[in-house]
C-alpha positions as CSV (number, residue, x, y, z in Angstrom):
1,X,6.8,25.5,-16.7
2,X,3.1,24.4,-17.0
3,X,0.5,26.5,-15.0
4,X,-1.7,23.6,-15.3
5,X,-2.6,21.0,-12.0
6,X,-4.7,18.0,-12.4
7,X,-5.2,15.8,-9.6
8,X,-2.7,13.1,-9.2
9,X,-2.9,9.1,-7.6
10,X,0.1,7.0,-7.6
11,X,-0.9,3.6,-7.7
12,X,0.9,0.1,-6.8
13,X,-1.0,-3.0,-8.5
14,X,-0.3,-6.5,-7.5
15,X,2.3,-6.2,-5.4
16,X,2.6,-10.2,-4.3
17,X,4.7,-11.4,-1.7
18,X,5.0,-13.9,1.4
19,X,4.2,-12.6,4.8
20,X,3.8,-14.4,8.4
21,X,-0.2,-13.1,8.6
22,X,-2.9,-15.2,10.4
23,X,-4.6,-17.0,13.5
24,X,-4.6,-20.5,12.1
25,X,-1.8,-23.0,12.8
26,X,-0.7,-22.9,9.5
27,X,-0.5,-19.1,9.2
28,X,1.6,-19.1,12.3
29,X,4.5,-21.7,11.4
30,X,4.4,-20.4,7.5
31,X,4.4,-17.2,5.7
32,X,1.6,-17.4,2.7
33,X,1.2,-15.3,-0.5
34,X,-0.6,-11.9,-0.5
35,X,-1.2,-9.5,-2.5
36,X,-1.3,-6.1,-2.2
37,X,-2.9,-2.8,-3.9
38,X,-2.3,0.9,-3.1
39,X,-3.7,4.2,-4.6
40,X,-2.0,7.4,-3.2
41,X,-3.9,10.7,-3.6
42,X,-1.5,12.9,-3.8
43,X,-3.9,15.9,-4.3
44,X,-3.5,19.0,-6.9
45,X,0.0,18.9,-8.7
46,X,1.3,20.2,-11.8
47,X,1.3,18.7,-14.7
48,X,4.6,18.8,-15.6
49,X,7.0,18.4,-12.0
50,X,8.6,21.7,-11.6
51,X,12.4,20.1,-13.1
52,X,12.8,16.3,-14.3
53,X,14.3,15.4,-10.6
54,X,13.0,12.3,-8.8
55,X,14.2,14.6,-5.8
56,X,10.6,16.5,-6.0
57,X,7.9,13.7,-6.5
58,X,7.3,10.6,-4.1
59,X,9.4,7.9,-5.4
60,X,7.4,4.9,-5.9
61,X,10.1,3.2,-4.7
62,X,9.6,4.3,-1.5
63,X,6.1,3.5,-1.5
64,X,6.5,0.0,-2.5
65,X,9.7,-0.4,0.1
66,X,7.1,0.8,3.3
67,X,4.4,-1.6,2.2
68,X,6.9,-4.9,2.2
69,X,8.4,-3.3,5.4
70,X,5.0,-3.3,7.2
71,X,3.8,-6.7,6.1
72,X,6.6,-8.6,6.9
73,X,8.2,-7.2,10.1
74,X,6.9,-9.4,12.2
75,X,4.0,-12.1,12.7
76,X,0.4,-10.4,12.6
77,X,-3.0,-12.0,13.7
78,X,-5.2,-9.9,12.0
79,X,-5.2,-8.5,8.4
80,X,-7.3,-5.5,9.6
81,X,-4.0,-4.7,11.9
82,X,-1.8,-5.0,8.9
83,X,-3.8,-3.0,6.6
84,X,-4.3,-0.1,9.0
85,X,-0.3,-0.1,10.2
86,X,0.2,-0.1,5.9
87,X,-2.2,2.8,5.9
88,X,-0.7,4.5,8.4
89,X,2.7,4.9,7.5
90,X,1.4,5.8,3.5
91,X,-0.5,8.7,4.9
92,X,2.8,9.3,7.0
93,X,4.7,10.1,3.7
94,X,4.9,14.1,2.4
95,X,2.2,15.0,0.3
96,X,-0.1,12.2,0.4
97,X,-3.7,13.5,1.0
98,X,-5.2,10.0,1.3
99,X,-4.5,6.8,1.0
100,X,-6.5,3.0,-0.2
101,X,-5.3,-0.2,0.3
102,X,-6.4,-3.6,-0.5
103,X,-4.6,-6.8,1.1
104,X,-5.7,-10.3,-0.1
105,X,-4.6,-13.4,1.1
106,X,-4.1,-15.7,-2.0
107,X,-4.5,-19.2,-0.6
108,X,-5.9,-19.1,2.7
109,X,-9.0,-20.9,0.4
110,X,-9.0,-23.6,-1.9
111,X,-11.7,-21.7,-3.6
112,X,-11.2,-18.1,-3.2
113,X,-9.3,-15.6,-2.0
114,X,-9.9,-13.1,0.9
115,X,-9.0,-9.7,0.8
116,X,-9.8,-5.8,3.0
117,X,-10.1,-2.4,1.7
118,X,-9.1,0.5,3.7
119,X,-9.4,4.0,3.0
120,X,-8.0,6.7,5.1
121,X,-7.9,11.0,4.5
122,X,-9.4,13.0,1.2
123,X,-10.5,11.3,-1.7
């Protein structure tokens, strides 16, 4: 077994999928495309896991699972409320020291697209 830690971040990068998000007429009757970007900090951790067992690490699995779960539960106004309740339940999750989000919504411009970053706990 190593001795060695580094600093480990489990990341999720363009994680796209429909969601009922927004204040707009359109928003409300319609889920739209977002997309969504997570960094986990999941502190000081050996650099090899202690056995080859998905049993001891965060399953990104999970991660990605929480994040659909949030977005798409029900309608949400604001993307500042979705972001925080996606943040909330990631910091939630054992052995996550901090946690930074991005949300964009893909098409809510012709010519751009508009997105939040949140950042919560130790970085």
């Amino acid at each position: 077994m190593s001795l060695t830690k580094g600093t480990q971040t489990l990341s999720l990068t363009g994680l796209r999928f429909d969601a009922s998000l927004g204040v707009l007429d359109h928003e409300i009757n319609a889920p739209q495309p977002i997309m969504v970007d997570a960094d986990l900090n999941m502190g000081s951790q050996p650099l090899l896991p202690r056995d080859d067992d998905i049993l001891h690490v965060l399953d990104y699995r999970k991660v990605r699972s929480i994040i659909i779960e949030e977005c798409t539960a029900v309608h949400i106004n604001l993307l500042e409320t979705m972001i925080g309740k996606v943040c909330d339940r990631l910091m939630a999750l054992p052995g996550v020291q901090g946690v930074r989000v991005k949300i964009a919504k893909l098409e809510i411009f012709d010519d751009c697209e508009v997105a939040i970053r949140m950042e919560t706990g130790q970085w």
